[in-house]
Structure formats: structure tokens, C-alpha cells
C-alpha positions as CSV (number, residue, x, y, z in Angstrom):
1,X,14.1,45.8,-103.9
2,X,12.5,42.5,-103.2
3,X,14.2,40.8,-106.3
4,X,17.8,42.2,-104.8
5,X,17.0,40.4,-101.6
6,X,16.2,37.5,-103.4
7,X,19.1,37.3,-105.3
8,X,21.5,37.7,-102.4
9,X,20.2,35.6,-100.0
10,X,20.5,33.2,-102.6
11,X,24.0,34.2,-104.1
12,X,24.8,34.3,-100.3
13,X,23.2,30.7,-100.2
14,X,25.4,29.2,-102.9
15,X,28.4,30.9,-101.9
16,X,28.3,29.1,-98.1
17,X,27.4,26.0,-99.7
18,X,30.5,26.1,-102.2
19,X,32.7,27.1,-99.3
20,X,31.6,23.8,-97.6
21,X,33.2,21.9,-100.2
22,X,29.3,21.4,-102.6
23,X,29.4,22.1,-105.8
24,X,27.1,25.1,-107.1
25,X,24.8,22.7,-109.1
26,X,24.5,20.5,-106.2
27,X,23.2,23.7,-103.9
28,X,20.8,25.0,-106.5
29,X,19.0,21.8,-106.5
30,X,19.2,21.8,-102.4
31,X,17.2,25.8,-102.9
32,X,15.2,24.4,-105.5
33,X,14.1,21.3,-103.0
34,X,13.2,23.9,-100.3
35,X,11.7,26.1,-102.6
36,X,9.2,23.3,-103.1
37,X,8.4,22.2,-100.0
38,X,8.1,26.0,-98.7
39,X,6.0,26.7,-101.9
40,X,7.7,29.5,-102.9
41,X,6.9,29.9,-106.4
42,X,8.7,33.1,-107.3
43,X,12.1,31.0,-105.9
44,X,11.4,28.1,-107.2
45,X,11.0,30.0,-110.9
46,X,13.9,31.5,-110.2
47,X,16.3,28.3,-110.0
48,X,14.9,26.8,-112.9
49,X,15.3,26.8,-116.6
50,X,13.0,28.7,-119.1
51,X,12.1,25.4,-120.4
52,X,11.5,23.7,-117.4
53,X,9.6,25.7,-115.2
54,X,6.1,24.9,-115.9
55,X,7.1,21.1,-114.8
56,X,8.3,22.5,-111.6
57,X,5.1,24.8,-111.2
58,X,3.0,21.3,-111.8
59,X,5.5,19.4,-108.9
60,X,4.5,22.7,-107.2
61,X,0.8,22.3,-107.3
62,X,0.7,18.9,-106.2
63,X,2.4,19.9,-103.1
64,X,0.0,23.1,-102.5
65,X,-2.7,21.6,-100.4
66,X,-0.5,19.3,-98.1
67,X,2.1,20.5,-95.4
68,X,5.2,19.7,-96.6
69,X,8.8,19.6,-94.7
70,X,11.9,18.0,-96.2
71,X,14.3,15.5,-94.1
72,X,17.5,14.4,-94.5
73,X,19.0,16.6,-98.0
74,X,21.8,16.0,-99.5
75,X,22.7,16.4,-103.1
76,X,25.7,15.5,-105.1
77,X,26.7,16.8,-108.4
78,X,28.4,14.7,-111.3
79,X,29.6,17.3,-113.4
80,X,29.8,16.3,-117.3
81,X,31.7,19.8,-118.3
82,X,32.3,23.3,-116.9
83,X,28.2,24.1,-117.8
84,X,26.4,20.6,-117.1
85,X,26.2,18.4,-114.5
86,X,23.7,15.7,-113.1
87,X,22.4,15.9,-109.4
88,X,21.5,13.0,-106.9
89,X,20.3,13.3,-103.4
90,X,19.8,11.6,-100.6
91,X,16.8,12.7,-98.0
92,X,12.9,12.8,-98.4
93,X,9.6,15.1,-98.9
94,X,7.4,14.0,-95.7
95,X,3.8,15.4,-96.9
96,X,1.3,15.5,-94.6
97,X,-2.4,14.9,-96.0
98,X,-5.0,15.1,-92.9
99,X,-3.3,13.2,-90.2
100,X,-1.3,10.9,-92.3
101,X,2.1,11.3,-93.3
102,X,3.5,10.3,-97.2
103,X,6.9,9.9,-97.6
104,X,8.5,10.9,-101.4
105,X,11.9,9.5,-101.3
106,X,14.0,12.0,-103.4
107,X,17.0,8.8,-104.2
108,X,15.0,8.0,-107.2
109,X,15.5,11.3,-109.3
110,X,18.5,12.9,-111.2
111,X,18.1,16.3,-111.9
112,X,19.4,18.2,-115.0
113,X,21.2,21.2,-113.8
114,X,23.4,23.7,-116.7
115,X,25.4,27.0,-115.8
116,X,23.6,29.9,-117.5
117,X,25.1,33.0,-117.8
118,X,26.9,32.2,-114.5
119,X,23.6,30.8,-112.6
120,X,23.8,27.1,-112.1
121,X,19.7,26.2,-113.0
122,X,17.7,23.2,-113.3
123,X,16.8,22.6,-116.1
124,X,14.9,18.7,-116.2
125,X,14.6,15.8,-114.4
């Protein structure tokens, strides 16, 4: 039951993002941002690639002691065929350690993302 929830809300996710013009690759890697910052491992596993998870689950840890929020998403997708594409985005992780504030600006990554069997995943970085 749990896992049909999941997978509506986030089939119901990508289809209001690809209705407001964003490409499906370009959503997934929005989910898979807040799926890291809300630590929400069973999500965040469920966006990603086989051969990429256990990098995401390390980018996980690092965040699992610190509050984390995100500001300012937005991705864009560069698609290279109908089952690859490259995504940018714009915005920052603000992680809070103790009282201070550490900003990882998320400009200087370009995620891997390939359509699976239908599901757009992200598959490196």
C-alpha cells in the first residue's frame, strides 16, 4: 500500500511538473533534490539508478546529521535522445551544523538522468 502511495504521489509529481512545461528528467532530479534534503531514503532509492544508488545513499549520509532545506530549485534538462538527457540546476542546499549555516551551491553539478522502462532515473553525476 505504502509503495502505491509512493508511486503516485510521485507519478502525480512528474505529471504537474511536465504540464508546467519541465521536462520529466528535469523533475526527477527536482524529487531526487528533495528527497535528499528531507532524507528520505526509500524516495531517494527510488529515483535513482541500480548503479548509482549507493553514491546517492553516501550524499545521503553526509547530510543525516545536519538540518537541511533547499532554496531556490530549478533544473533544466538537455536531452541527448528520447532515453538520455543531462540536468543543470540552479538553487542551493542550506545545511545547518550547530548555529551555523553552509551553503552547497547545486550550479556546479550535471546530473546523468536515462528513461528506464518509462521512469526517467538518475543515474550519475
Amino acid at each position: 500500500m505504502a509503495a502505491r502511495l509512493l508511486a503516485g504521489s510521485l507519478l502525480a509529481g512528474l505529471l504537474a511538473a511536465c504540464s508546467s512545461g519541465k521536462h520529466p528528467a528535469a523533475a526527477v532530479v527536482e524529487a531526487y533534490m528533495q528527497a535528499l534534503v528531507d532524507k528520505d531514503e526509500p524516495r531517494l532509492t527510488s529515483l535513482t539508478c541500480e548503479s548509482f544508488e549507493s553514491d546517492a545513499l553516501l550524499e545521503l549520509d553526509a547530510f543525516g546529521m545536519v538540518k537541511t532545506h533547499l532554496e531556490d530549485l530549478d533544473c533544466q534538462a538537455d536531452v541527448s535522445g528520447k532515453n538520455d538527457a543531462s540536468v543543470t540546476c540552479q538553487g542551493q542546499i542550506i545545511a545547518t551544523y550547530g548555529a551555523e549555516d553552509q551553503t552547497f551551491d547545486l550550479s556546479d553539478r550535471t546530473y546523468q538522468v536515462k528513461n528506464q522502462g518509462g521512469d526517467w532515473l538518475v543515474c550519475g553525476q
